[in-house]
N, C-alpha and C positions, 0 to 999 in steps of 0.2 A: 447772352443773345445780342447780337447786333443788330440795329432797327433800320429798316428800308422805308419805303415811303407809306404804307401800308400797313405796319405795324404800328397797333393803336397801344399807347406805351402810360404805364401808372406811375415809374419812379426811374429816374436813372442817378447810378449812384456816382456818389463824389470821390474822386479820385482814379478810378477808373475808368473811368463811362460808362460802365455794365447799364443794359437795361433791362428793368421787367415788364413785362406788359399786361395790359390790362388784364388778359387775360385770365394769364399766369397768378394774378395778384386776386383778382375775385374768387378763383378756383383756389387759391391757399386760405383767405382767408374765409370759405366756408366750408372746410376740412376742418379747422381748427374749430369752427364758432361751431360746427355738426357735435364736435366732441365735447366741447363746453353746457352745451345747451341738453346733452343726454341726462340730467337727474331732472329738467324742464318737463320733457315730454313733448317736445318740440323741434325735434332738427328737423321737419320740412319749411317749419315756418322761419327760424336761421338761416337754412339755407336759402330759400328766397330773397331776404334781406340782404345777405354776404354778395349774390349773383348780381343785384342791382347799385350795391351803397355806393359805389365809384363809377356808375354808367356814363353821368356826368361828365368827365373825361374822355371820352368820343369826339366831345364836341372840339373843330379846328380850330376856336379861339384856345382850349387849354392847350391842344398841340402844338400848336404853333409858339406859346410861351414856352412849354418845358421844354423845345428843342432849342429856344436860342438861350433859356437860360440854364439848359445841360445839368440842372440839378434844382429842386424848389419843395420848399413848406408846403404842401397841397392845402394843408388847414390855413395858410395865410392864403392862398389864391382864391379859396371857397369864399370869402369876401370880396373878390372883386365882380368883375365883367359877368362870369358863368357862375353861377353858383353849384357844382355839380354831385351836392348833396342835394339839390331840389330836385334836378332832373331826374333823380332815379326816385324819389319819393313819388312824384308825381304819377311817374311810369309804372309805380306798384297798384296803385287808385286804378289806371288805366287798363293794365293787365286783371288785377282780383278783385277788380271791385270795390266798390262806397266802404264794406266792413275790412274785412279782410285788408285790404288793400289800405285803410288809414293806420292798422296796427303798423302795417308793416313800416308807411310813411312816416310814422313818430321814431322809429330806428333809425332810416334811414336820414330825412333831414337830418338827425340831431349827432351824427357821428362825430362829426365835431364839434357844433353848437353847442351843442346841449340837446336836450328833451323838451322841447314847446309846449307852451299853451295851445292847444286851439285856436281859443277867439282870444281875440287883438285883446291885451289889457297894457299895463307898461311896456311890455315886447313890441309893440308895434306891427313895423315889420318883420318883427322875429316870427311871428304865430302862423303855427302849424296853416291854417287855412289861408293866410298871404302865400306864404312859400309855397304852397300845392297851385295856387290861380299862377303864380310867377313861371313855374316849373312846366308850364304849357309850349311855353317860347322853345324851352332849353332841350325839350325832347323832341320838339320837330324835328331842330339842328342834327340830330343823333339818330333820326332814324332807320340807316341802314342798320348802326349797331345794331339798336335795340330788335331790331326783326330776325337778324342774327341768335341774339342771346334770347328771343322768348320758348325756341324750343329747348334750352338748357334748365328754364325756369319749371321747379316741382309745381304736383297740384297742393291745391289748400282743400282738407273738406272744413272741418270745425277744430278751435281750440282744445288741449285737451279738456279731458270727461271731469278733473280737478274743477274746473272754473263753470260746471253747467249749475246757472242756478244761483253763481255766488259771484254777483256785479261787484259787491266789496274787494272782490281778489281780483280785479280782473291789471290794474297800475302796479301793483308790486310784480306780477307774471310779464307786461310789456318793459319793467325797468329792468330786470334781470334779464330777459330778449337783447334791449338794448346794450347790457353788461358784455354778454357773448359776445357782442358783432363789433363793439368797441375794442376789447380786449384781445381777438380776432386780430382785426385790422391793424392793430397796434402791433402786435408781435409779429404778423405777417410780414409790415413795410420794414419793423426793427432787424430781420432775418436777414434782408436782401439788403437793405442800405449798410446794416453793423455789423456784419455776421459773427464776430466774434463777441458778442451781445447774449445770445442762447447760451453759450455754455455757460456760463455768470448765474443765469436763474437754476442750473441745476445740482446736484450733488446734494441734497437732503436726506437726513436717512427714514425710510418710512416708517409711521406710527407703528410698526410690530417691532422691530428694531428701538424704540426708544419705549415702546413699551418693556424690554428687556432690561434696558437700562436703568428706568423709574425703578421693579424691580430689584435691583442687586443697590440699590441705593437706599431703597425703605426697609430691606432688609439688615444692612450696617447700620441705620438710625436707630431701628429698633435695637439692635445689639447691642449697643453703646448708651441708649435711654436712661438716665437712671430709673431704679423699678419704682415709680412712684403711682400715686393711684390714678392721677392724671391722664398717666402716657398710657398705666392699661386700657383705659378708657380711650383714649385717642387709638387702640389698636383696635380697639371692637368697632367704632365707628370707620374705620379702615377696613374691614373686614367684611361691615354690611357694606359697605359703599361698592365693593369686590361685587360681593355676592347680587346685587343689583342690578348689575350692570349689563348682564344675560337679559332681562325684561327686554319686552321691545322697545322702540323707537320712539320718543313723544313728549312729552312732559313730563319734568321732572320738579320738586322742591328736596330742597336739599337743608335742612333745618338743624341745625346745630351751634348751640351755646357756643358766645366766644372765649376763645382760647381752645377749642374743640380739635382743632387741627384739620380745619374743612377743606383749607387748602389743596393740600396734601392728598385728603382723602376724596373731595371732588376728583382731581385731577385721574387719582387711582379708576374711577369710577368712567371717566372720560375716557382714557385710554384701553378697559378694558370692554367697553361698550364699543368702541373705535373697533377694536381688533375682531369681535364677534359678528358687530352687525356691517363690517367695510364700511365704517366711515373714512373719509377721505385727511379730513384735518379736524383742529381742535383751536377753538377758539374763546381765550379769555376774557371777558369783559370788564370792568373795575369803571369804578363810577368818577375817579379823581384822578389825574395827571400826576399828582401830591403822593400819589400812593403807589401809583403803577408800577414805581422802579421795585418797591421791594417783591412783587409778584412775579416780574419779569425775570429780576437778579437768583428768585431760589429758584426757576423754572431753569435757566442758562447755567447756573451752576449743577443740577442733576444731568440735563441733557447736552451742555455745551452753547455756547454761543451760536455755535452756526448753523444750529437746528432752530433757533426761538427766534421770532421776528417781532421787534416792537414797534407799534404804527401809532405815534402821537404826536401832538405839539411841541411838548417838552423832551423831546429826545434829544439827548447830549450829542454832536456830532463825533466826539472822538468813539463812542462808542457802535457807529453807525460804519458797514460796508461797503464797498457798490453792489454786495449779493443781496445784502438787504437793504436797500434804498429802490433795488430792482424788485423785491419782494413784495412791498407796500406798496407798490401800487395795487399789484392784482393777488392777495392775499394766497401767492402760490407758495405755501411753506405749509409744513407740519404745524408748526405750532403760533398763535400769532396771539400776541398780547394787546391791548387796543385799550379805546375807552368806550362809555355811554355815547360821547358827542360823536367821534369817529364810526361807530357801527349804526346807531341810532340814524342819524343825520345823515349819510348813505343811503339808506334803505330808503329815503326820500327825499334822496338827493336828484336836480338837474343835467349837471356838470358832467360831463365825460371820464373824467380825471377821478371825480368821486364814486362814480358808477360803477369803474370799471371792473373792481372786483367785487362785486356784488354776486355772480355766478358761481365763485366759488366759498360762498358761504352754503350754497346745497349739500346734501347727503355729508353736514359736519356735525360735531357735539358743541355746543354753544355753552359754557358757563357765563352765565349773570350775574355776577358777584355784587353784594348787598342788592338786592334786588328793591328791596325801599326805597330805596335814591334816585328811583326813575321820578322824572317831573312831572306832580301831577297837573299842571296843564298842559301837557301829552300824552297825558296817560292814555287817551283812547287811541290816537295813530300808532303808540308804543305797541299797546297790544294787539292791537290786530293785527301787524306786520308780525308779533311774533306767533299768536296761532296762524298764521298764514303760511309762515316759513315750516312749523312743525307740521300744519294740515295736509300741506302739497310738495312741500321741498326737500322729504327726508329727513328734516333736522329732528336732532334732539335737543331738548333745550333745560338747561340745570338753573334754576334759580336758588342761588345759595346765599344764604345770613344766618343772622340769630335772632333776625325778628321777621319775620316772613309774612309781606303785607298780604292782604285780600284784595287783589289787582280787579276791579269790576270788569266783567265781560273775558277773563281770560280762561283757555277750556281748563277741563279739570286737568287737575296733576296728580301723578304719584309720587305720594312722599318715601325717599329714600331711608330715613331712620323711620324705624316704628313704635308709636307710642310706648309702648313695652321697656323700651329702653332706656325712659325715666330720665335723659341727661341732663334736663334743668336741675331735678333734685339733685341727681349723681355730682353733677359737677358744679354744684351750689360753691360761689367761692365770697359772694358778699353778701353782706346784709344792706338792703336798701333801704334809707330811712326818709318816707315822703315827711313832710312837713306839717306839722298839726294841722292848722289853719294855712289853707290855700290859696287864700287871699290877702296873707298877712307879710306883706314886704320884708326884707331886711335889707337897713340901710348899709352902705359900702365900708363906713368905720366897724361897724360890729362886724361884717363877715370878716374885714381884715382880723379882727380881735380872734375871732373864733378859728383863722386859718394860722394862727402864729403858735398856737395851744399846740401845733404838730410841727415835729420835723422832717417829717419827710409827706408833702400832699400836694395833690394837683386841684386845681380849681378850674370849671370850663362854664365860659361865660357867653352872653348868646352874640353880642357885636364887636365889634374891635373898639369902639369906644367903651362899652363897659369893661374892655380885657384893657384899656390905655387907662382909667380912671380909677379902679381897683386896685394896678401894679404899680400906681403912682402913689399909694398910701402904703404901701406893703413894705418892708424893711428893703433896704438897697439890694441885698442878694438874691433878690426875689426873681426866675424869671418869666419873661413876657417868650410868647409865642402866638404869631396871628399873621395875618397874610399880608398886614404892611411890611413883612418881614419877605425879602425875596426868596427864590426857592434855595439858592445856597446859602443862605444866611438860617434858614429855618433847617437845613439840612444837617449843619455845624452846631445849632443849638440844639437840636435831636439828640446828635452824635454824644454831646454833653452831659448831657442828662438820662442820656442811656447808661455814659460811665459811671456818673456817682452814683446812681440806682444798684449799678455793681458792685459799687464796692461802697453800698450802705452808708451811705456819707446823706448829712443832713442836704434836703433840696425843696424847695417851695416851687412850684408852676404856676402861674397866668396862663388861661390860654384860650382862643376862639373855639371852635368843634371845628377845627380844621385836625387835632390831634385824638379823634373820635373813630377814624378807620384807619385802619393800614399802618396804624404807629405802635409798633410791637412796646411798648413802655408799661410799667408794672408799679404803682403805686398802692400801699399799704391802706391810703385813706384819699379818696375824693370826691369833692363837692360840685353838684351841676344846677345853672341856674335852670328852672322851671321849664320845659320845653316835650316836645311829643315824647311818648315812648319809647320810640327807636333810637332816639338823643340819647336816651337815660341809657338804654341798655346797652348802647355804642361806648360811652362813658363809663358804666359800671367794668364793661373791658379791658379798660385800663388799670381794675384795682386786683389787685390781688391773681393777677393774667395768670401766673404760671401755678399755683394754689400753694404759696409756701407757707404763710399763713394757716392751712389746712392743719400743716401735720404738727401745730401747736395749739389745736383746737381750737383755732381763730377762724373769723372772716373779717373779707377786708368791710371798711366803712365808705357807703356812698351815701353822703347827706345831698338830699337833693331841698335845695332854700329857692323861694320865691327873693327877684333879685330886686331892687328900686325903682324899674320900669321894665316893662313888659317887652317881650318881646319886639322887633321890629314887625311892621306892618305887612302880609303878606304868610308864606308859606309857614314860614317858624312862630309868627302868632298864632296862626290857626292851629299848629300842635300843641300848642301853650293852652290853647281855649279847649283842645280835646281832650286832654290830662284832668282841666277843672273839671269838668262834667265828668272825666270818672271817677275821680276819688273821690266824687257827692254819692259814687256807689259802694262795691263791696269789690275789689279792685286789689290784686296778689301784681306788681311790676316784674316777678321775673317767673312768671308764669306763662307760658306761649299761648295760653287760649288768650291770655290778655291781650295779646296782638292783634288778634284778629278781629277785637270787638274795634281795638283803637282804631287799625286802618277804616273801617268801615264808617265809623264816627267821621275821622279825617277827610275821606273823599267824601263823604256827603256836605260837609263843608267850603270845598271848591266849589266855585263856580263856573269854572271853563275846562275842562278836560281836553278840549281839543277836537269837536264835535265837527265844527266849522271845516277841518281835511273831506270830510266826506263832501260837501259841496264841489269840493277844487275836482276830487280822486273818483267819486264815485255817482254823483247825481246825475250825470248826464251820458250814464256808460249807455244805459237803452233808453234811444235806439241808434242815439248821431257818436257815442265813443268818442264824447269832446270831453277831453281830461285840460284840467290847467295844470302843467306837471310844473313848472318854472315856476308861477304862482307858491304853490304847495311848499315846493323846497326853498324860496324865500321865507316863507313866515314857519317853516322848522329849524327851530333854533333852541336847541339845550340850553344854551347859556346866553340869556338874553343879551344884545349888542350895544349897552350900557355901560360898558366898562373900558377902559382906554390904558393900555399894558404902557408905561412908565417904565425906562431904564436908569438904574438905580446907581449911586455910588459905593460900588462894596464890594471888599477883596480885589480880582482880577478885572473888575469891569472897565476902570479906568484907560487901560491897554487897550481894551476893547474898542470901547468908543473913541479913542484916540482915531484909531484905525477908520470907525464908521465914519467919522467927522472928515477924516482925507479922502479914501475910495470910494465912497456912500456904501449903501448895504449892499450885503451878497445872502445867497442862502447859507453860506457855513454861517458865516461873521452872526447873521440876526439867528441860526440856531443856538451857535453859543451866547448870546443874549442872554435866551429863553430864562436863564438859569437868577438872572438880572433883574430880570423884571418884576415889579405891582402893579397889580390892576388897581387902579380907580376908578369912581362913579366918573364918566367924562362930564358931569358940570365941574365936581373937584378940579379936575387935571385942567379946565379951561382959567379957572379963576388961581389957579397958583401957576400957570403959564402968564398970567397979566400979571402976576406978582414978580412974575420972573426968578421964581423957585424950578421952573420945567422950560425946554427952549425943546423946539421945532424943528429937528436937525433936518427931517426931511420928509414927505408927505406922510402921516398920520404917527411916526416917528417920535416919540415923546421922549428928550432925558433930563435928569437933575442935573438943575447949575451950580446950585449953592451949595455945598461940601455939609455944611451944619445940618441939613436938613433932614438929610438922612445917617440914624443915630443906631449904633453896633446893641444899646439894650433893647430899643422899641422899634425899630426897622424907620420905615418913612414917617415924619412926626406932623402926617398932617391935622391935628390939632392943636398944634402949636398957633398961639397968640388968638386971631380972631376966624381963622380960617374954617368955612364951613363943615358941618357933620358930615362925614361918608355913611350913609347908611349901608352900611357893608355886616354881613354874616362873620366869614371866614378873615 
């Protein structure tokens, strides 16, 4: 289209001069958000939003920019002179009205922004209620537009019939709104500016098609199994998983003993749930970064690499696309591997960028893998967002482990295995041995004594000072495993100890409960210091995993010892204190009812679950629909912002940081970091930065100076000499 004087123009592209205009650009991008926003229950109230979010752009100050600078960031201009996300927010209030009309406002300001508060708090002039009084100026300027585009505007009657009744849903329904019209807008302007951009996100093959695939792949596993009693059992639970997956739509637990093969058999369960009920995609959850690669690598190895999309921190760059970097934004793929912090933290999220595939987590199968490891003080914004998403959005959602908490306040669920099928007993592979006295320590020379009696055992200990103070009395070939260890450093020692496991060769472990999920390792005998239930039975995972032991009428040994000092303060104490109080009872540890007494004990324990969201999200929905959304998604935070990631000296880093030290960082260069790094407590990392053990390369940028510090047995040795305690877990 070529622009005359007349033509009210939204982007003109670079290289060409093509332009689109306004027009053209509102009307694409509420096509798109119409189709996005269909499992909502909402495409009039998208479409509204799509017809107004760039109205703004009418005005002759933007015109007269985009024409002399023939190409521009619309989201850097939205900061200057015009703000023309306010104009159209404003003009929705004016058009629909005080209610209607603010939903739709929180859309439209924040398409680039973000998602505002309301009332002024930090945001200042960021808040919803500034930017609507501002946005009064900006819609005078525009109003032949806008008289124009109000007969294009749909009517509004009410929300849908989902949200009558339930103010609690009402912020998760306008963040997913917001998801639509961002992700909309975003692929619409990527269309006409990039065009060779669409065809990059497409070519997936759909869930029936790799359903096929799963398939012909679980069928040669099994073929090839050896016949042990194990894998029959790992096929029955394959089979009910099948046979389940016909039920409708809703809550799921998915309860099976580890080493069970839930993996596998969730996924079975997902896919053919997917295929019956047209779910759209399939999303796996995992609670650790530490862990995600091996979920991700057997998912890419059945179905292919370019059908599985992994969206985390730690992703290796060589292993990364442009189809999938183009993915992860808006979780447009069949299958999509994630974490807790990543799905979690979205669904209450701000940010545009975070938001933006929140849409197409509807009408999906969600597995939650260890579903214990949600945090419980979030446990309450946790769950509600997930009965919300199953209540209204189609989802189904699997929460799978082997110890399957009692989440307060979440609806009921149907359990996928049935009691009937006995697998704790069936697949009984160790004997757990609590400790007579419960209160009766043992100091760090005897447990050494007691762990040298074996050749082959693992020891998990609750801090990395207990796993540095233990490994350092322990015979020299002892090894250490803990999170002052970077992830290729811990990865290499994995790999290690995977081998001589194989080939039966003497091996001692140290190690935090970082090697408690996701670390396929198989130890004949190990010991775990005093800690919740889920700890023990995460641990007991490790002994005797594949039951070889079994068919020598063994089981493996988990001696669970009360250690020299309790636990640290915080989350992992209070599991420590809910164990005491139950072995003062009559108390079986690998017994699944026993789960459920402990979670219940555990959470009455916390004292902040996260109650406080409903003030931000929900207290103020009737009658003014004053959300603090920006508020909200600042203080949700998985993993509290206490830690300060440290690049390390070890293997290929050296190269690395060479590089980061001349060009500063990039996104590849600090991807491949990731692999580098330890997190420390940031008082640690401030006070061995004044020792000049850590230098500042560049704003919040932390690496190792001093080459001794960091040591190939024990990873980063910060307790070496006087340097203070990391109270660190992992």
């Amino acid at each position: 289209m070529d622009a005359d004087a007349h033509t009210v123009i939204a982007h003109i592209r670079q290289g060409d001069g093509k332009i689109q205009s306004l027009d053209e650009h509102q009307q694409g991008t509420a096509l798109l958000a119409e189709t996005f926003a269909h499992p909502l229950r909402s495409a009039e109230w998208i479409r509204a939003a799509a017809l107004l979010h760039d109205c703004g752009k009418a005005d002759s100050l933007f015109q007269g920019y985009i024409r002399r600078e023939n190409a521009m960031d619309d989201s850097a201009y939205d900061e200057g002179r015009v703000n023309h996300s306010t104009a159209g927010a404003r003009l929705a209030v004016d058009y629909y009205g005080p209610c209607a009309g603010r939903i739709l406002a929180y859309l439209i300001a924040g398409h680039h922004a973000g998602l505002a508060d309301y009332y002024a708090t930090e945001t200042g002039c960021g808040s919803l209620q500034h930017r609507l009084e501002e946005g009064k100026d900006n819609v005078a300027r525009i109003r032949s537009y806008t008289d124009a585009l109000s007969h294009a505007l749909p009517p509004l009657t009410r929300p849908p019939s989902f949200l009558t009744g339930r103010p609690d849903d009402y912020h998760l329904w306008i963040r997913l709104l917001y998801s639509c019209l961002v992700d909309a807008d975003f692929l619409d302007t990527e269309a006409f500016m990039q065009p060779d951009k669409p065809a990059m996100r497409m070519g997936y093959l759909p869930l029936a098609e790799l359903g096929i695939i799963f398939d012909a792949y679980m069928e040669e596993k099994a073929r090839t199994a050896p016949k042990t009693a194990v894998n029959a059992i790992r096929q029955e639970i394959l089979a009910t998983c099948r046979l389940a997956a016909k039920q409708a739509p809703g809550l799921y637990t998915l309860t099976v003993p580890t080493g069970g093969g839930k993996t596998l058999s969730g996924m079975a369960f997902a896919l053919d749930h997917a295929a019956y009920h047209k779910k759209r995609r399939i999303i796996y959850v995992i609670p650790y970064t530490s862990i995600i690669e091996q979920t991700a690598n057997t998912l890419m190895k059945i179905f292919g690499e370019t059908n599985v999309v992994e969206h985390h921190s730690n992703m290796e760059p060589e292993k990364e696309t442009q189809r999938s970097r183009l993915a992860s934004e808006n979780w447009d793929a069949p299958v999509i591997v994630t974490t807790n912090v990543q799905f979690f933290e979205s669904l209450y999220a701000a940010k545009s960028s975070r938001c933006r595939k929140l849409h197409n987590i509807a009408d999906s199968v969600v597995i939650l893998d260890e579903a214990q490891l949600l945090p419980p003080d979030l446990l309450t914004p946790c769950v509600a967002v997930m009965n919300q998403l199953v209540r209204n959005y189609g989802v189904t959602m699997v929460l799978s482990t082997a110890t399957q908490p009692a989440l307060p306040g979440l609806g009921t669920p149907t359990e996928i295995i049935p009691p009937g099928m006995n697998l704790y007993g069936r697949l009984k592979r160790t004997d757990i041995r609590m400790p007579t006295d419960i209160h009766a320590a043992l100091d760090w020379p005897s447990l050494a004594g007691q762990l040298q009696q074996h050749d082959c055992v693992l020891c998990i200990v609750n801090s990395r000072r207990d796993c540095h103070e233990l490994h350092r009395i322990m015979p020299a070939d002892t090894i250490h495993l803990s999170g002052l260890m970077c992830g290729a450093h811990r990865s290499h020692v994995i790999a290690n100890i995977k081998q001589a496991l194989e080939r039966k060769q003497p091996i001692r472990v140290i190690s935090t409960q970082l090697v408690e999920s996701g670390v396929d390792i198989d130890f004949p005998v190990v010991y775990r210091a005093l800690a919740g239930l889920d700890s023990i039975a995460q641990a007991a995972g490790r002994c005797n995993r594949e039951g070889r032991l079994n068919d020598d009428g063994k089981l493996g040994e988990v001696h669970v010892i009360v250690p020299p000092r309790p636990a640290p303060p915080g989350l992992l104490r209070k599991g420590e204190d809910t164990m005491k109080e139950l072995h003062a009872g009559d108390m079986d540890p690998q017994q699944p009812e026993s789960y459920r007494r402990y979670f219940e004990l555990f959470y009455a324990k916390v004292n902040n679950t996260g109650l406080q969201f409903k003030d931000w999200l929900v207290k103020n929905v009737n009658p003014t629909l004053a959300f603090q959304f920006r508020t909200a998604a600042a203080n949700f935070k998985l993993i509290a912002e206490t830690q300060q990631p440290v690049i390390v000296r070890y293997g290929e880093s050296d190269s690395l940081i060479a590089r980061l030290r001349l060009a500063g960082p990039s996104r590849d260069l600090m991807r491949q970091l990731q692999r580098y790094t330890v997190n420390l407590p940031t008082r640690v990392a401030a006070r061995l930065t004044a020792d000049g053990l850590l230098e500042e390369l560049s704003d919040g940028i932390f690496v190792q100076t001093m080459p001794g510090a960091y040591r190939k047995d024990i990873g980063f040795d910060v307790f070496k000499e006087s340097l203070p305690e990391a109270d660190l877990i992992l």
